[in-house]
C-alpha positions in Angstrom: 80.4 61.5 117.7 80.6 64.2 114.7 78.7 67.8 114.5 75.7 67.9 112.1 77.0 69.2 109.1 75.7 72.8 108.7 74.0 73.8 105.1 75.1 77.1 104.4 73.2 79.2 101.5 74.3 81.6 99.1 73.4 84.9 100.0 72.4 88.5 98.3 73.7 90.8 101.0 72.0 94.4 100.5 74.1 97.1 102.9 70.7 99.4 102.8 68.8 96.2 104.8 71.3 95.6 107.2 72.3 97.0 110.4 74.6 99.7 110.8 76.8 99.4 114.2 78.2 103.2 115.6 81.6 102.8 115.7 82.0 106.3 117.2 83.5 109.3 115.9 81.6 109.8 113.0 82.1 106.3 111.7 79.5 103.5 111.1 80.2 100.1 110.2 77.7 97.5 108.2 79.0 93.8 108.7 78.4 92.0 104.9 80.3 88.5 104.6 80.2 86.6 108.5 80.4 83.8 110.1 76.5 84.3 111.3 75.9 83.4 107.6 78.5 81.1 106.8 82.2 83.0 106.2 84.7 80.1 107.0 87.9 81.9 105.6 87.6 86.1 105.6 85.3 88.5 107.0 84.3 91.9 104.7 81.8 94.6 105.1 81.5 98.4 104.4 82.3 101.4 107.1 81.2 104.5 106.4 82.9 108.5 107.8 81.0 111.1 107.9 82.9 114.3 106.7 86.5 114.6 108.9 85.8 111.3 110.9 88.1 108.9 111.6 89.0 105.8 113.7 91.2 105.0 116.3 94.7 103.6 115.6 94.9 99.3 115.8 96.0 96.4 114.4 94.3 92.6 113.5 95.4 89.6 114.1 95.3 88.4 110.3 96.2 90.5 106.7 92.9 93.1 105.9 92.3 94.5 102.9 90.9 97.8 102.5 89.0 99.7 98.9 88.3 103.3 98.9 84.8 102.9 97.7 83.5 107.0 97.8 85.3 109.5 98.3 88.7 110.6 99.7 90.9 109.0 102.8 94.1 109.2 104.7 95.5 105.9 105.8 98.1 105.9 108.4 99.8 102.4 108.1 102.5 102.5 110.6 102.9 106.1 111.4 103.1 106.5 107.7 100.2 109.1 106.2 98.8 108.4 102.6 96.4 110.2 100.6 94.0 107.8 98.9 90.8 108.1 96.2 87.9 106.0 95.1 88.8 102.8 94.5 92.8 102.7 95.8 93.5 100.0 97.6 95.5 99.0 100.8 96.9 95.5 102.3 98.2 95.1 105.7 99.2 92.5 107.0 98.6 91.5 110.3 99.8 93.3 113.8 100.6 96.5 111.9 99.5 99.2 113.8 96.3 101.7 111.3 93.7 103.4 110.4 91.6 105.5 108.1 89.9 108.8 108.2 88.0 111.0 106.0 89.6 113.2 104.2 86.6 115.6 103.2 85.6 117.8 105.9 81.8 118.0 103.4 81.5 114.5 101.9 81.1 111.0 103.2 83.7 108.5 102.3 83.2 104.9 102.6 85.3 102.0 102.6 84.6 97.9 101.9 87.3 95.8 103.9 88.3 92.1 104.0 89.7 90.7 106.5 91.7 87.0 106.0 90.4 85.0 108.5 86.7 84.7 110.1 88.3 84.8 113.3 89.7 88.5 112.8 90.1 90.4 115.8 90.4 94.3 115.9 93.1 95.6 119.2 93.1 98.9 120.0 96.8 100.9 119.7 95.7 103.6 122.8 93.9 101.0 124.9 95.4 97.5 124.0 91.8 96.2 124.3 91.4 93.4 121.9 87.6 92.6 120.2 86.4 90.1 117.7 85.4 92.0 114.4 82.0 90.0 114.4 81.2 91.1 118.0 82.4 94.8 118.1 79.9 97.5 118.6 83.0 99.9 119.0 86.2 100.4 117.8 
């Protein structure tokens, strides 16, 4: 017997009209592209730090993509610290060990990431807890 094939729509995706998740720490997250609407191959969506916030070091289980889209960051890719402005841009590939923070200690920065696969999973470097990226509330 075969599933029902599922009609998936294109979609305008506003980040102002969608949820925002607390990711602690100063950082909030607004899923754009997921499977909930029809992502088969890559996840993406916006996450915003408020002045000096930053997120715990982990790793995915598939490449991410990340673009500086306001303001300045620090990315630590493996233990290695980078300054980075609007609109640089970082690839990891996957179970590489990260994360970004807000260089500013006035303005927000804010960064849109893509993740390669809809399955992408976020683990945590301090805690080895491992979370889908479509069912996190923290991180």
């Amino acid at each position: 017997m075969t599933e029902p094939t599922r009609v998936v729509l294109p979609r305008i995706l506003v980040p102002g009209a969608l949820p925002a998740r607390d990711r602690g720490n100063g950082a909030s997250t607004v899923a754009l592209v997921t499977k909930a609407i029809g992502a088969q191959t890559f996840l993406n969506g916006l996450t915003t730090f408020e002045p000096g916030a930053a997120i715990g070091h982990h790793s995915h289980n598939c490449i991410e993509s990340v673009v500086v889209v306001q303001g300045e960051a620090i990315v630590n890719i493996d233990g290695v610290e980078t300054p980075l402005s609007t609109f640089d841009t970082t690839f990891v590939p996957a179970d590489i060990p990260h994360h970004f923070r807000n260089a500013s200690m006035v303005n927000p920065m804010r960064i849109l990431w893509t993740y390669g696969s809809a399955d992408a999973t976020r683990t945590m470097v301090d805690t080895g807890v491992t979370g889908r990226i479509d069912g996190e509330d923290h991180g």
